[in-house]
C-alpha positions in Angstrom: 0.0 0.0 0.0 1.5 3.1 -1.1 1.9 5.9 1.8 -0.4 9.3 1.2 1.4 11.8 -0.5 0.6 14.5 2.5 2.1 12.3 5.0 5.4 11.4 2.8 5.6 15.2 2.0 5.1 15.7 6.4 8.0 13.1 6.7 10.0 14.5 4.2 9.9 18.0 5.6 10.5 16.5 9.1 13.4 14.5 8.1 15.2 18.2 6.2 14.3 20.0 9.7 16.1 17.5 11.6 19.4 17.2 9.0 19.4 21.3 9.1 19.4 21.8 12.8 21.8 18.9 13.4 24.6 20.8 10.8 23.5 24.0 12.7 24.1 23.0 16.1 27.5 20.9 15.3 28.7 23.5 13.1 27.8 26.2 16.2 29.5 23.8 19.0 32.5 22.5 16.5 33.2 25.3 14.3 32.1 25.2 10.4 35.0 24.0 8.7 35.7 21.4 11.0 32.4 19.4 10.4 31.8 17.2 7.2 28.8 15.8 5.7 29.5 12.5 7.3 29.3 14.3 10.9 26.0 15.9 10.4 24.8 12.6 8.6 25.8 10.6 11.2 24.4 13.1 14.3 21.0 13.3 12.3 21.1 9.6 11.7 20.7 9.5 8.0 22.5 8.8 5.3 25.5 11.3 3.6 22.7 10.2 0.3 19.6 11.6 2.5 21.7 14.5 3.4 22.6 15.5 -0.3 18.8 14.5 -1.5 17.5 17.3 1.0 20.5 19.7 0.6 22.9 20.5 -2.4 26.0 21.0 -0.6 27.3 21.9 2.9 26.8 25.8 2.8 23.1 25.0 1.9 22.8 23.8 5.7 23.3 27.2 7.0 21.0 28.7 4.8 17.7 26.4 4.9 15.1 28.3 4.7 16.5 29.9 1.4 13.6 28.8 -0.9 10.8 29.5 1.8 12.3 33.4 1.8 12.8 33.2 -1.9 8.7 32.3 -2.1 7.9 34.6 0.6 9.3 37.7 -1.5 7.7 36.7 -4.5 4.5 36.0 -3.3 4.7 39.4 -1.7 3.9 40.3 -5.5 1.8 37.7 -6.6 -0.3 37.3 -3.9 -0.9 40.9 -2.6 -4.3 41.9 -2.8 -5.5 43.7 -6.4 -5.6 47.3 -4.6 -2.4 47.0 -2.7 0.6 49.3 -3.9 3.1 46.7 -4.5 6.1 48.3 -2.9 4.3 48.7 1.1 3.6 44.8 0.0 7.3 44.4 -0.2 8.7 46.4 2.2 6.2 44.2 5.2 7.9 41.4 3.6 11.4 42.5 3.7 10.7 43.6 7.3 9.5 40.0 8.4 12.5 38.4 7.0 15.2 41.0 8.6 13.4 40.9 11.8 13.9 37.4 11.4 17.7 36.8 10.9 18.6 39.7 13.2 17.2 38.6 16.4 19.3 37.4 19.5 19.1 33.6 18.7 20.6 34.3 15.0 23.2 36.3 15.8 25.9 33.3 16.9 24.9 32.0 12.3 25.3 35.7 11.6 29.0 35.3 13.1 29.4 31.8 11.6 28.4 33.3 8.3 30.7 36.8 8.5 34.1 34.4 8.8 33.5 32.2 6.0 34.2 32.6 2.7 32.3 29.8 1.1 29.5 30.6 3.0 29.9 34.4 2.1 30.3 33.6 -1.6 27.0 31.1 -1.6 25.0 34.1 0.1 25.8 36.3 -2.1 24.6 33.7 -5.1 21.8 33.2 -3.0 20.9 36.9 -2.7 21.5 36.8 -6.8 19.1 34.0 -7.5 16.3 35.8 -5.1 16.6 39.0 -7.0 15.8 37.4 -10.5 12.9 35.3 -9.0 11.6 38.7 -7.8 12.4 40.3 -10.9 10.6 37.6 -13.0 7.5 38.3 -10.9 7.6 42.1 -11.4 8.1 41.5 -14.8 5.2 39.1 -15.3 2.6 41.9 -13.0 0.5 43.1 -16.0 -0.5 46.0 -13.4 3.0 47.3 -13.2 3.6 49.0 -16.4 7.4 48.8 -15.9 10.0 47.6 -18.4 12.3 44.2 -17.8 15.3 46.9 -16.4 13.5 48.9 -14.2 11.7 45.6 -12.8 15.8 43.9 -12.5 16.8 47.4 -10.9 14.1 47.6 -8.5 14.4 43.7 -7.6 18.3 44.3 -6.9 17.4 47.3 -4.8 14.9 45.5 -3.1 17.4 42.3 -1.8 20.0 45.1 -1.4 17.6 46.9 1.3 17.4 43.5 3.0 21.3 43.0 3.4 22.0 46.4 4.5 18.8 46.6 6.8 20.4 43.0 8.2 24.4 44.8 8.9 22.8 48.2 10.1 22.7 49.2 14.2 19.0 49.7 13.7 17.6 47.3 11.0 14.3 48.9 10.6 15.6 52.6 10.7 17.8 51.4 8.0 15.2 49.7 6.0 12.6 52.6 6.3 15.1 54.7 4.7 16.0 52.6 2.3 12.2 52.1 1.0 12.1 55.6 1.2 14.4 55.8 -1.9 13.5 52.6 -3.4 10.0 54.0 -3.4 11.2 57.4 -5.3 12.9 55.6 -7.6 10.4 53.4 -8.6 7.7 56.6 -8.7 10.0 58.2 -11.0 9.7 55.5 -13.6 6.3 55.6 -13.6 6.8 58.7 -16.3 8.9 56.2 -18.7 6.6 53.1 -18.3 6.8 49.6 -20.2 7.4 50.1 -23.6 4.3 48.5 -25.1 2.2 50.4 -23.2 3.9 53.5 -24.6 3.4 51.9 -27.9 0.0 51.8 -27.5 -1.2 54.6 -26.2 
């Protein structure tokens, strides 16, 4: 008898939670270079195959809940309501997501993070991918009237404002002011607009 798909999917997720806090806490109580794939397999009791099924390499670990923020930004787009300005829609949902990697209990990864390399450099490509998922969305938002560029600029902007807010003394001052140009910008293209509506009018 073949197992329901919602409880596989349940089991699934449970089994990635576990494997992700297992490489968080060893790499937090041994330091990050010094644990392997084979420590975190073996302290999760899996596998080094279930490990690499649920994660792509050893810097994904750290960042597990990459696609969940990747969703969450572009669903700020797709899914705000049909009257809602898009950028307050993506400001409350860069706000969530600094608010969550800069409180106490993520401080000791945001350490871990600042004295890697490796794990720079993936965040970095992580930040990349998450700007041209957002961009895409922007891009595909019929209501926008904005060219490719100006969606790409603002989408860069946008992850920009969420690194900064995430280094700055006061993450929300530093976001708010942020938003504040983000928002002037993106009111100034309103004048240039998407080239076929220009071509239409």
């Amino acid at each position: 008898m073949n197992e329901p798909t919602g409880r596989r999917e349940r089991k699934k997720a449970a089994t990635r939670r576990k494997i992700a806090d297992t490489a968080l806490r060893l790499f937090l109580e041994r330091d990050y270079d010094t644990v392997g794939i084979r420590d975190v397999a073996a302290g999760a009791d899996v596998a080094v195959t279930t490990v690499f099924a649920h994660f792509a390499s050893k810097e994904a670990l750290v960042f597990e809940q990459d696609q969940d923020f990747e969703q969450r930004l572009v669903r700020a787009v797709t899914d705000r309501a049909p009257d809602e300005p898009l950028l307050p829609a993506l400001h409350r949902e860069v706000r969530a997501l600094v608010h969550h990697c800069t409180g106490e209990a993520a401080e000791p990864v945001r350490r871990m993070i600042t004295a890697s390399p490796a794990l720079l450099q993936y965040e970095e490509t992580m930040r990349l991918r998450h700007a041209r998922s957002l961009a895409a969305a922007l891009t595909d938002d019929p209501g926008l009237g904005r060219s490719a560029l100006t969606c790409r600029a603002l989408a860069r902007f946008v992850i920009d404002a969420y690194a900064l807010a995430g280094e700055a003394a006061d993450p929300d001052g530093a976001l708010d002011e942020v938003f504040r140009m983000v928002e002037a910008a993106w009111s100034a293209t309103e004048a240039f607009g998407h080239p076929a509506a220009r071509a239409g009018r």
